[in-house]
VEXMARPA-942295 format. One record per residue (C-alpha): y, z, x; residue number from 1. Coordinates in Angstrom, 1 decimal. Each point is the difference from the previous one (the first is absolute). Layout:
N
{{Y,Z,X},NUM}
...
This chain:
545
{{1.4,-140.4,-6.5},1}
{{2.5,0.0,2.8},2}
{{1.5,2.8,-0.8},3}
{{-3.2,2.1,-0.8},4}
{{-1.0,-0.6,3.5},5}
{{3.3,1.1,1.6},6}
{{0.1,3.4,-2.0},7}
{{-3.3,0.9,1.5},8}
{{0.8,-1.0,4.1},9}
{{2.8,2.5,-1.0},10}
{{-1.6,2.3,-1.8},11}
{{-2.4,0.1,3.0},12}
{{3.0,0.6,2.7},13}
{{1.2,2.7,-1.7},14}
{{-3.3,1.6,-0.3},15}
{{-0.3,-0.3,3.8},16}
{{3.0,1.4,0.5},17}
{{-0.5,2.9,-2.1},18}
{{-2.7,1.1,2.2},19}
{{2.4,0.1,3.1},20}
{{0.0,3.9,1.3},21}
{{3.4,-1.6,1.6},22}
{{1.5,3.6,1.0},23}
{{-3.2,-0.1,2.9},24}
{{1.2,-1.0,3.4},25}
{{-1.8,-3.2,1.2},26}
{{-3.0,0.0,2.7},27}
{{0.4,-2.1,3.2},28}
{{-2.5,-1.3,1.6},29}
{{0.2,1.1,3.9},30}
{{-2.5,-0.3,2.8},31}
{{-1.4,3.3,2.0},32}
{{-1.5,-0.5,3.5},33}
{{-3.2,2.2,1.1},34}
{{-1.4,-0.3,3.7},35}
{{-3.5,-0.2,-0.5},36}
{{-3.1,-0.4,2.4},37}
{{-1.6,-3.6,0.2},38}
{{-3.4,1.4,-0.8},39}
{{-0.1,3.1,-1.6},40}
{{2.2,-0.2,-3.0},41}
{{0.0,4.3,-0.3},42}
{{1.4,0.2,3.7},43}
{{3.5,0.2,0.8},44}
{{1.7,0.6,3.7},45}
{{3.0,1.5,-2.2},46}
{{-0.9,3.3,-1.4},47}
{{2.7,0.4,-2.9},48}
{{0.2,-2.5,-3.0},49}
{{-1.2,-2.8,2.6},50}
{{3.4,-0.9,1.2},51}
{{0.9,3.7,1.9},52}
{{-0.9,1.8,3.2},53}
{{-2.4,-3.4,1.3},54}
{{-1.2,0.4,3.5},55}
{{-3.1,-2.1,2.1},56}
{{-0.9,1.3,3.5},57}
{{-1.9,-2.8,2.1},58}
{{-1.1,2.7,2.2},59}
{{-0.7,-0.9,3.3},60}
{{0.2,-4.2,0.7},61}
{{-1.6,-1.8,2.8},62}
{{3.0,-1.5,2.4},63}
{{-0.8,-3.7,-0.6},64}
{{-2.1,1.1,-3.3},65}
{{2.3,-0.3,-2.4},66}
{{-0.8,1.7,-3.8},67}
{{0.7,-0.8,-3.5},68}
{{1.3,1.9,-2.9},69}
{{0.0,-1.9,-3.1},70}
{{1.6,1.8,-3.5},71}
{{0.7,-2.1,-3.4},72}
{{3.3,-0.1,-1.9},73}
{{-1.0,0.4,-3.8},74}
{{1.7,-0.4,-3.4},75}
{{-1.7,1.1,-3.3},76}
{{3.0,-0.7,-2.0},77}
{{0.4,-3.6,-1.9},78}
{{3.4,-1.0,2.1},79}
{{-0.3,-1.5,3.3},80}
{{0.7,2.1,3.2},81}
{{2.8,-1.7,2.2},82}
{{-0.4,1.6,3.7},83}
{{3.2,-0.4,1.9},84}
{{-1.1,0.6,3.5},85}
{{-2.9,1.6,1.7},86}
{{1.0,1.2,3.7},87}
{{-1.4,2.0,2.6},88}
{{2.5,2.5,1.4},89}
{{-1.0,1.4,3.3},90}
{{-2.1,-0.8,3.1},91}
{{-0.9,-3.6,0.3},92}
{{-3.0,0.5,1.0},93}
{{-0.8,-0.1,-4.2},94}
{{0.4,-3.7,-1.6},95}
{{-0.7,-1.4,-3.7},96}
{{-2.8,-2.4,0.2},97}
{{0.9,-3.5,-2.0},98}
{{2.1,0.0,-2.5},99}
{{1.1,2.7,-2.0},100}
{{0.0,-0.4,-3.7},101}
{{3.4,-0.3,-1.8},102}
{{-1.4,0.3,-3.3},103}
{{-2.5,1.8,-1.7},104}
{{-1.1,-1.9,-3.5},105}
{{0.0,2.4,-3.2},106}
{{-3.4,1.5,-0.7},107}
{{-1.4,-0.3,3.0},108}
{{-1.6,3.5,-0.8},109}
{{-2.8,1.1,3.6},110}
{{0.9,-3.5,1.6},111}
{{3.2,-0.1,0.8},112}
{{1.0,-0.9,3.4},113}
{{-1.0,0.7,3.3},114}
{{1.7,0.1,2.9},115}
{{-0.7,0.7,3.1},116}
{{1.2,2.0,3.4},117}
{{-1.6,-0.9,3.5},118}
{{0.5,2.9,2.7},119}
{{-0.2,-1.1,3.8},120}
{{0.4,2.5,2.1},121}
{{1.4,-1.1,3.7},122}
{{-0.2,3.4,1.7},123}
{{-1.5,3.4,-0.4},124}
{{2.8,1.2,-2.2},125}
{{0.3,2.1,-3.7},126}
{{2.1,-1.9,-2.2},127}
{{1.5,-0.8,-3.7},128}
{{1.2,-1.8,-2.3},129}
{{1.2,-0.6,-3.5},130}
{{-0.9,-2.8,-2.5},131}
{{3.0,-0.2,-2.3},132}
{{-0.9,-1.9,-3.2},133}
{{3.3,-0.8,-1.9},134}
{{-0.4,-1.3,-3.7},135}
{{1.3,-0.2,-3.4},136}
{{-2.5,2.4,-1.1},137}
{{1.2,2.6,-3.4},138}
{{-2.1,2.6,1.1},139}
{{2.3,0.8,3.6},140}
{{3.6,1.6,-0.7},141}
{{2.6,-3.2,0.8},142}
{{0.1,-0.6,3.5},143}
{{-3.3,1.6,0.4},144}
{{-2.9,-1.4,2.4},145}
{{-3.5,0.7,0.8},146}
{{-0.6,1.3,3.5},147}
{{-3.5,-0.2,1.7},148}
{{-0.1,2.2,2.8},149}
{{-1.7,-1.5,2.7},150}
{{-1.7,1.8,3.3},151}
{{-1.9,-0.8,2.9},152}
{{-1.0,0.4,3.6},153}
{{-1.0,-2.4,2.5},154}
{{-2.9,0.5,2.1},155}
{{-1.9,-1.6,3.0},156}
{{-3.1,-0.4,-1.3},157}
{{-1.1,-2.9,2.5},158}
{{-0.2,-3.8,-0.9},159}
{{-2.6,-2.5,0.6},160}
{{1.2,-2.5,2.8},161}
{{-1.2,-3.8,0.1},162}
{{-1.1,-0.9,3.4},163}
{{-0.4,-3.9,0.8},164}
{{-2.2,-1.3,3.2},165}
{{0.4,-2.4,1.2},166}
{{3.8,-0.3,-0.8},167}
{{-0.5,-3.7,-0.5},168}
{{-2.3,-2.9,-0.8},169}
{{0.2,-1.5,3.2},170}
{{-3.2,-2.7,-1.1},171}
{{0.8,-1.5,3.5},172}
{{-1.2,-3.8,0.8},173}
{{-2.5,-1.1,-2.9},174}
{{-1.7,-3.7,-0.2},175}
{{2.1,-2.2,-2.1},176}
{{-2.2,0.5,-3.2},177}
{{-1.3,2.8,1.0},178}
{{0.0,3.5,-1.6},179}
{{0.9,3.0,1.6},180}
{{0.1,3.2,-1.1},181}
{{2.2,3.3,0.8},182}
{{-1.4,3.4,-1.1},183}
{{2.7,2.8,-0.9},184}
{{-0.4,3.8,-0.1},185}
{{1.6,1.9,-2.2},186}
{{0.3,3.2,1.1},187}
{{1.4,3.6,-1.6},188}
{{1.5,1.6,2.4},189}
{{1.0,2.9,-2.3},190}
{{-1.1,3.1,-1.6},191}
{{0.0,-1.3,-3.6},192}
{{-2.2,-2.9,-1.6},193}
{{1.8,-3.4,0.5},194}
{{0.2,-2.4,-2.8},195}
{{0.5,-3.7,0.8},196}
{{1.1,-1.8,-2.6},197}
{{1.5,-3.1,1.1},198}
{{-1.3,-2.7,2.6},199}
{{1.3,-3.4,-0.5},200}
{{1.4,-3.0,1.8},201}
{{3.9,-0.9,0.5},202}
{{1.4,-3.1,-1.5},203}
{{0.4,-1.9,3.1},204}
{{-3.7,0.5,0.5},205}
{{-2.2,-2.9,0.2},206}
{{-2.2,1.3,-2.1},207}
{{-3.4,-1.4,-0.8},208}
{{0.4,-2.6,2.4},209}
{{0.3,1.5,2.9},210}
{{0.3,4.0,-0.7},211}
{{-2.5,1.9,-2.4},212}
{{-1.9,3.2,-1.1},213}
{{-3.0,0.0,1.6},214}
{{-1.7,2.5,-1.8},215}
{{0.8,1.5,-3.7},216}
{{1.7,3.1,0.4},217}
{{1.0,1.6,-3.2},218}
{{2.7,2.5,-0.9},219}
{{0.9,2.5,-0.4},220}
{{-2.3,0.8,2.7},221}
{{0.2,3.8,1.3},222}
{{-0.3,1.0,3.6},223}
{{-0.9,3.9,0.6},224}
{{2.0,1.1,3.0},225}
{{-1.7,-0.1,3.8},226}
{{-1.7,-3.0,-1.4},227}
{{0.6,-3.9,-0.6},228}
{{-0.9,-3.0,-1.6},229}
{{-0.9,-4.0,0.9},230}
{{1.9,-2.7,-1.0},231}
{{-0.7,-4.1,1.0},232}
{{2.3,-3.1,0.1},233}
{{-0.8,-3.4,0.9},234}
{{2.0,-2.4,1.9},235}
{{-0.9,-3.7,0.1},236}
{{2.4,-2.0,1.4},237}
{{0.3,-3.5,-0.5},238}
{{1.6,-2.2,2.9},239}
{{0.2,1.3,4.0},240}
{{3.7,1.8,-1.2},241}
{{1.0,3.8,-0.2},242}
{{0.1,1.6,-3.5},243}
{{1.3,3.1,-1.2},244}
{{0.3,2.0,-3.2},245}
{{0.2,3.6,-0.9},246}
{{-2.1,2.5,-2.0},247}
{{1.4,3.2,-1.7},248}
{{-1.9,3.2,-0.5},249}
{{1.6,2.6,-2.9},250}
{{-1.4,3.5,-0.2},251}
{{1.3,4.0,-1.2},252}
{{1.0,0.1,3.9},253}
{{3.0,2.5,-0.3},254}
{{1.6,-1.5,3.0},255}
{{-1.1,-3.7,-0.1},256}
{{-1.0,-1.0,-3.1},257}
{{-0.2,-3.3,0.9},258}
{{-1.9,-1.8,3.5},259}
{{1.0,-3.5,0.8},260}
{{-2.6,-1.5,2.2},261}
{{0.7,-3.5,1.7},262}
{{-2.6,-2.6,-0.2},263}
{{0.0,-2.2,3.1},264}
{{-2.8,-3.1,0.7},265}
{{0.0,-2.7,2.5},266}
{{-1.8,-3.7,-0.5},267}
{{-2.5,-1.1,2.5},268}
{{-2.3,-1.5,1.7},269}
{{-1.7,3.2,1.8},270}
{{-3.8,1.0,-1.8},271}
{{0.8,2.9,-2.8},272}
{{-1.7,3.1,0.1},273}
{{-1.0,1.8,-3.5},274}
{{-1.2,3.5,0.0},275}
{{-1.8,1.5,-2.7},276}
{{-1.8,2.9,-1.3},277}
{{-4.1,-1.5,-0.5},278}
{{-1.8,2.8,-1.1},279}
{{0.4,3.8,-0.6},280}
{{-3.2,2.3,0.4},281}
{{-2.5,-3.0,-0.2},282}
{{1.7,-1.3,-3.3},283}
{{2.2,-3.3,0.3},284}
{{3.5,0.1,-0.7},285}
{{2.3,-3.1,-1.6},286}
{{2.9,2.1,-0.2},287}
{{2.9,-0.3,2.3},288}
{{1.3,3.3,-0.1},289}
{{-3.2,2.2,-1.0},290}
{{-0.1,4.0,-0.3},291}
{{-1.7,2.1,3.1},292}
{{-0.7,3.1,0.4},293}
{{-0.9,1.6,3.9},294}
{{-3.4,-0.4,0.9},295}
{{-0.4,-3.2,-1.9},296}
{{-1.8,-2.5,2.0},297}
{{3.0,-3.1,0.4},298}
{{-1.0,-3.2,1.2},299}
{{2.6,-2.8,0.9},300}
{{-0.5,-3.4,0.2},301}
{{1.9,-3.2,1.6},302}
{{-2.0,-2.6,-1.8},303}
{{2.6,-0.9,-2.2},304}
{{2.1,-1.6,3.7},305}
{{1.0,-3.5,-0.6},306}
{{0.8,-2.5,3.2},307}
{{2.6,-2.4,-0.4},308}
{{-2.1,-2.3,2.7},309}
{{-3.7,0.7,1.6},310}
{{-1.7,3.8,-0.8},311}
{{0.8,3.3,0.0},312}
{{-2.1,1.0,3.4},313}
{{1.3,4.1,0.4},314}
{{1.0,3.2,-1.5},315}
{{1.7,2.6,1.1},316}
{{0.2,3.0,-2.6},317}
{{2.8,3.2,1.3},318}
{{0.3,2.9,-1.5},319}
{{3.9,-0.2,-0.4},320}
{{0.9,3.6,-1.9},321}
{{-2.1,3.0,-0.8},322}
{{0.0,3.9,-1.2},323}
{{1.2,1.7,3.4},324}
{{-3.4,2.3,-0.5},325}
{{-2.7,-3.3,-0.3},326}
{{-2.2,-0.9,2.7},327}
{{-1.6,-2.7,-2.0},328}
{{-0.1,-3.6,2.2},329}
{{-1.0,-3.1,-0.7},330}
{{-3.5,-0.9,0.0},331}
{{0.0,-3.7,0.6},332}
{{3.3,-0.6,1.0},333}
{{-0.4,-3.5,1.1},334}
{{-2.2,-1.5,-2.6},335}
{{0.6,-1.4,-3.0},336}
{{-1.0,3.0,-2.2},337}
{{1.2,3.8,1.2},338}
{{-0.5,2.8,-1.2},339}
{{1.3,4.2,0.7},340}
{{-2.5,2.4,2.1},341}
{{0.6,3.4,1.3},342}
{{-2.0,2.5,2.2},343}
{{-1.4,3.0,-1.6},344}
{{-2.8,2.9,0.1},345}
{{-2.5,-2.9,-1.9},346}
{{0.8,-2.7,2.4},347}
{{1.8,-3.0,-0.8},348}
{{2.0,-0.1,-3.6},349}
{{0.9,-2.8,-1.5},350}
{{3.4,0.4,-1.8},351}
{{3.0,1.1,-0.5},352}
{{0.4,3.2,1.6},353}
{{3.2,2.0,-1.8},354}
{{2.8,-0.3,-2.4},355}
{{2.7,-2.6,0.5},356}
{{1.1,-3.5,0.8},357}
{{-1.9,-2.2,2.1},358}
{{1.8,-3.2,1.1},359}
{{-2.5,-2.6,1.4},360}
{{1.2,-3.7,1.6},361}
{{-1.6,-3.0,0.5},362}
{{0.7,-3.1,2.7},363}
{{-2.7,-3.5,-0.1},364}
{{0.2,-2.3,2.6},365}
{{-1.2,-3.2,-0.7},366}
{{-2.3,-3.0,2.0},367}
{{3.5,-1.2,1.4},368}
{{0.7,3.4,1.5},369}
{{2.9,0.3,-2.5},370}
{{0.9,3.7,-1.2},371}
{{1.2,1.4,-3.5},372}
{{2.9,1.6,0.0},373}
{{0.6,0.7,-3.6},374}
{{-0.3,4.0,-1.2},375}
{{-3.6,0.4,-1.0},376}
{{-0.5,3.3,-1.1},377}
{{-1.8,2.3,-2.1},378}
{{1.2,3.1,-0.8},379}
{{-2.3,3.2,-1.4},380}
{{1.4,2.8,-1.9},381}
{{-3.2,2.2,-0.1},382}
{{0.7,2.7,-2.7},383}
{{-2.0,3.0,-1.1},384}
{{-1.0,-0.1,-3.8},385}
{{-1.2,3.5,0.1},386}
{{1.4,2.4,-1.8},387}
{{0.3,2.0,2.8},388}
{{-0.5,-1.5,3.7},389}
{{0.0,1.8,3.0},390}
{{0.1,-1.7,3.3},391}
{{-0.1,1.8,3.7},392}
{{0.9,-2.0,3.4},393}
{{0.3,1.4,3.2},394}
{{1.0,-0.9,3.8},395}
{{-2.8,0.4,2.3},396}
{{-2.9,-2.4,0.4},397}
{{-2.5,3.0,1.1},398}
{{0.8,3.1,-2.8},399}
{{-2.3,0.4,-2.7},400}
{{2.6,1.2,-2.9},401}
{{-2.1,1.1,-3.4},402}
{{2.3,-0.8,-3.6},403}
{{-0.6,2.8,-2.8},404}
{{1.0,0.1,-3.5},405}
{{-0.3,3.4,-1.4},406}
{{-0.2,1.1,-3.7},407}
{{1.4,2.7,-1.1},408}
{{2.7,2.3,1.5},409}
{{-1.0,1.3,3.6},410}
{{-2.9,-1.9,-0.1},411}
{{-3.9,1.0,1.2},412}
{{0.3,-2.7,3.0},413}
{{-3.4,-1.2,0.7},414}
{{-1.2,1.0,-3.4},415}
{{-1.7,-2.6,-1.1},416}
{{1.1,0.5,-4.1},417}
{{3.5,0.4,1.2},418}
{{0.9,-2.4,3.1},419}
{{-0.3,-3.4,0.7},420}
{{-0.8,-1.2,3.3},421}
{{-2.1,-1.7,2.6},422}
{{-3.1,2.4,-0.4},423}
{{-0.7,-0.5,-3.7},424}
{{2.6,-2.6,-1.6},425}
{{-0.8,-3.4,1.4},426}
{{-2.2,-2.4,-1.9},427}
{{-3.2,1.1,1.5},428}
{{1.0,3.4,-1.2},429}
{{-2.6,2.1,-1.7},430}
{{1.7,2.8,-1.2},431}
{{3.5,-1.3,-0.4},432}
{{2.5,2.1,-1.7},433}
{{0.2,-0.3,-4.2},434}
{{3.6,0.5,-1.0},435}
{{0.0,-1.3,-4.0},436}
{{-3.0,1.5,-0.8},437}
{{-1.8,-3.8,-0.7},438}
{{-3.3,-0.4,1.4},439}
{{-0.6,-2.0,2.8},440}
{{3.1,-1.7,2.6},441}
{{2.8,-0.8,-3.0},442}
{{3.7,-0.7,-0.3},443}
{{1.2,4.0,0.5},444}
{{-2.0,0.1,3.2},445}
{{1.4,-0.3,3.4},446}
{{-1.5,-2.3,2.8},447}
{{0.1,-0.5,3.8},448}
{{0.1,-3.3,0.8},449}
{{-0.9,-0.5,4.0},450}
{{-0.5,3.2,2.3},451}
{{1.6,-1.1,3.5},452}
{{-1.4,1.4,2.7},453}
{{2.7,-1.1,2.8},454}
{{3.2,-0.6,-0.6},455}
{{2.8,-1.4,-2.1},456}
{{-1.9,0.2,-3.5},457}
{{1.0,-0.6,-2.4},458}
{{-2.1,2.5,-2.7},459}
{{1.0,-0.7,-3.1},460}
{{-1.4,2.5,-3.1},461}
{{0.8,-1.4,-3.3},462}
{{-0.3,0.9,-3.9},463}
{{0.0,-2.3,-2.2},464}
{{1.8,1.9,-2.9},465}
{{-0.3,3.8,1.2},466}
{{0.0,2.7,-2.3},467}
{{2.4,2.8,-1.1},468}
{{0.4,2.5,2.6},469}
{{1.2,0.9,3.9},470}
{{-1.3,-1.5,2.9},471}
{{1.2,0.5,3.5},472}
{{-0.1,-2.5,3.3},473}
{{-1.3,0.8,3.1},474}
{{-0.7,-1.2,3.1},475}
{{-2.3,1.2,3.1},476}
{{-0.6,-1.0,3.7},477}
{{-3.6,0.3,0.1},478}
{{-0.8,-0.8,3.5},479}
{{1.6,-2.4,2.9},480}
{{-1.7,-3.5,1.3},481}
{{-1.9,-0.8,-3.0},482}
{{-3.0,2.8,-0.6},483}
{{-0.5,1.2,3.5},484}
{{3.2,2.4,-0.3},485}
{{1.1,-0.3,3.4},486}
{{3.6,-1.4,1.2},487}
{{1.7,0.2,-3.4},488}
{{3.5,-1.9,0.2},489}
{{3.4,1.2,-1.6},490}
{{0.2,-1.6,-2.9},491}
{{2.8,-0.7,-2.4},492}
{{-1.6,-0.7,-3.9},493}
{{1.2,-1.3,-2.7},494}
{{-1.4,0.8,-3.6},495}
{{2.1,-2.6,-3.4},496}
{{-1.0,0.9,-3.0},497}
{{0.4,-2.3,-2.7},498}
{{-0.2,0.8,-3.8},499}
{{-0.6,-2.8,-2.3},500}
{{0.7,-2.4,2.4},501}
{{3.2,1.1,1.3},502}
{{0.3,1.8,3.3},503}
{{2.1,3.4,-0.8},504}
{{-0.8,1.6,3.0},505}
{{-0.2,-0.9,3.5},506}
{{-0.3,3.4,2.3},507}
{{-0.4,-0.1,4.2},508}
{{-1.7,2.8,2.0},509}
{{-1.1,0.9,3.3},510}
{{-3.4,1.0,1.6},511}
{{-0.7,1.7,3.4},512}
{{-3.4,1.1,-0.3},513}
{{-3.4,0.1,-1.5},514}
{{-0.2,2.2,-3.3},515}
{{4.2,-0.3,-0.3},516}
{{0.1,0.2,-4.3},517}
{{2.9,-2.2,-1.7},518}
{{0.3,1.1,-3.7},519}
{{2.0,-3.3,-0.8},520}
{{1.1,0.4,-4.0},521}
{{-1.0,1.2,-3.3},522}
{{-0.3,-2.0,-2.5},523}
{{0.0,0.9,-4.4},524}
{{-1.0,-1.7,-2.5},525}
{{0.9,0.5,-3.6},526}
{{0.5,-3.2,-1.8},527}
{{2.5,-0.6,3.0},528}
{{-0.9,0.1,3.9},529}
{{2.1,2.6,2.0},530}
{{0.1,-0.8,3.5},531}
{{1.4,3.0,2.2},532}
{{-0.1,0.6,3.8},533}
{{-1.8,3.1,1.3},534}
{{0.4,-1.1,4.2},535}
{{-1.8,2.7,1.5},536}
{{-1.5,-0.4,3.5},537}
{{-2.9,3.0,0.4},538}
{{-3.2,-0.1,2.2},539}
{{-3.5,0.4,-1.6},540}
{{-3.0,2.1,1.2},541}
{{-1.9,-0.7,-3.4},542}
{{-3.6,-0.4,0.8},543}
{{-0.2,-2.6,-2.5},544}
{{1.7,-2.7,2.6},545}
């Protein structure tokens, strides 16, 4: 039985070996390397065989913008891929981002991969690069690599800019127990949108006890440029002692991306003043940072005062920073609720008068004749929501200066279909111009908010999302001390216009005389808004005026 089963195991191996084609050389497995793209697998940046004559131009690159490139190392054979070293031979203004892979598994097929070149550009200057990939791959001669030409050109193509006022939390002398509040703007000082995306406390912070947010401010949080944003931290100090801490801001900032603000309160005995924002156009507010917008109706409120001993007894609200072109003032300055007013055609207005940051303090005295001297403030960024915001200030208290907004190129002015301004676009407005074709006042149509008769404005025209098509800016002195047209004053104007929110034009002129005819700016719309200056100073004899 033994031996039975012996003679077949052999009679089996001989078999097997009969079979052998052993004159055949023998196939070796070898890995091949491909560069592929990370998300279309039929794409390539080499154009032979996917290892030969590879290239990627960034184009031009924002200085402090940097760009990616990202390609993927692939191996459709069933032996692993061994990468010996991927280096960058050239300017070093081109880096590998991470780690670079030293392997690629067998297999991998589309996957592969990736890796990954950042370009960051530090002048305005053309320049190149290779990526040399060096690897054990059998489908490269011996000694062989994979060269990715690389090209590029740096370009300065702005940056946004983080602006931070006040520079520090000074919360000055606050009741022991007491909360006080500091209110931060966050302003973009640049031509591109800022993104913050960092605000947080140091570790030597005492933080909640004695430092905190006062207000929820999320990020990423985006700040279009000319404009800013509100942010509120507490301070409640707990014995009659000095403490300090420090808050950091991180944004895109090209320059700075990073704003360390000091945080600074004092313990006392001295009555605390609070400052906050009550209600906005009639509705009441809980928040401590809310959104505004100019002509919103702000009220401000001390209430909120706390005295250490007796009662608070007196207010006294100052208007501590404002848009260089507002004329708004306080309209109860030493009460305990304030609000904004301005002068214009219809009288008194009660609001916020332009664009910008408004910075408002507050000091209490109480019964014992004691004064706060902790930083009470509340600070206003009003921003335009419209998708296209138009906003004209001038100099001289007397001048009657008219806003248009034209449609079309070289617009009818006056015509009633094609311009918008004081003598058929306010609210009272019968036949007010119909630019999206709707029926009745709707988003595509424009609006004159407040005529002013005599002097510094502002007029503001707004659309709420306009339609495609070309509009053009103007603005014209219709007559001097208000509607008599006697004396008229040289003037110096000033028209911002703001698309989206973000201010991305701000033009000056100059006016001498009655009928003088600023066309400001044209501006096209086409899924995009093209702002483009037109400057031209002309006088008018149209009838129409």
């Amino acid at each position: 039985m033994l031996a039975r089963v012996s003679l077949f195991a052999i009679t089996v191996t001989v078999a097997a070996f009969g079979a052998c084609r052993c004159g055949e050389p023998l196939q070796v497995l070898a890995p091949k390397i491909e560069i592929g793209d990370p998300y279309d697998a039929t794409f390539s940046v080499c154009a032979t065989d996917f290892i030969k004559d590879c290239a990627y131009d960034y184009g031009e690159v924002g200085i402090g913008r940097p760009k990616l490139f990202s390609f993927v190392i692939k191996n459709p054979t069933q032996s692993d891929l061994h990468i010996d070293s991927i280096t960058i031979d050239g300017s070093p203004n081109f880096t590998i981002e991470g780690a670079a892979p030293d392997i690629v598994e067998a297999a991998t097929g589309a996957v592969g991969k990736m890796v990954t070149i950042k370009y960051a550009p530090a002048t305005e200057t053309a320049e190149t690069a290779n990526v040399v990939i060096k690897s054990d791959a059998e489908n490269l001669a011996e000694g062989e690599v994979v060269t990715i030409a690389l090209t590029a050109s740096g370009k300065d193509l702005g940056c946004p800019s983080l602006g931070v006022s006040p520079l520090q939390c000074d919360f000055g002398d606050v009741g022991v127990g007491a909360r006080g509040s500091c209110q931060l703007s966050l302003q973009n000082n640049g031509n591109l949108e800022l993104e913050i995306n960092a605000v947080g406390f140091t570790a030597d912070t005492p933080t909640p006890a004695v430092f905190g947010p006062d207000s929820v401010f999320i990020v990423p949080q985006y700040v279009q440029p000319g404009t800013a944003t509100t942010v509120a931290f507490y301070a409640t100090p707990q014995a009659v002692q000095a403490y300090n801490g420090t808050l950091t801001i991180g944004s895109n900032d090209c320059e700075h991306p990073t704003a360390d603000v000091p945080l600074i309160v004092q313990g006392a005995s001295a009555p605390t003043a609070v400052a906050r924002v009550k209600s906005i156009n009639g509705t009441p507010n809980s928040q401590q940072t809310p959104p505004v917008e100019p002509l919103d109706d702000v009220v401000l409120s001390g209430d909120q005062s706390v005295a250490q001993q007796g009662t608070i007894v007196s207010y006294a609200w100052t208007i501590v920073e404002a848009p260089p072109e507002s004329s708004a003032r306080l309209s109860s300055p030493s009460s305990v609720d304030t609000g904004f007013e301005f002068d214009s055609a219809a009288g008194v207005v009660h609001g916020l008068d332009v664009a910008g940051t408004f910075r408002v303090s507050l000091v209490v005295t109480d019964s014992n004749g004691a004064q706060s001297s902790n930083d009470a403030t509340v600070t206003l960024n009003a921003v335009p929501t419209e998708g296209l915001h138009v906003q004209l200030s001038w100099s001289a208290s007397a001048d009657d200066l008219d806003l248009h907004l034209g449609k079309g190129n070289a617009p009818d002015w006056c015509n009633a279909s094609a311009d918008c301004y004081y003598g058929d676009c306010t609210a009272n407005s019968f036949n007010a111009p119909n630019w999206d074709g709707q029926g009745g006042f709707t988003n595509g149509d424009p609006r004159l908010d407040i005529d002013d008769l005599e002097g510094f404005g502002p007029e503001n025209i707004n659309i709420e999302t306009p339609v495609n098509g070309t509009y053009e800016i103007m603005v014209h002195a219709y007559s001097g001390n208000g509607s008599s047209g006697f004396g008229f004053t040289a003037t110096d104007l000033e028209v911002k216009i703001f698309v989206g929110g973000a201010l991305v034009s701000s033009m000056t002129g100059h006016f001498d005389h009655v009928d003088d005819f600023w066309t400001v700016a044209k501006v096209d719309v086409n899924g995009g808004t093209t702002v483009t200056p037109i400057d031209q100073l002309t006088s008018s004899s149209d009838p129409c005026f």
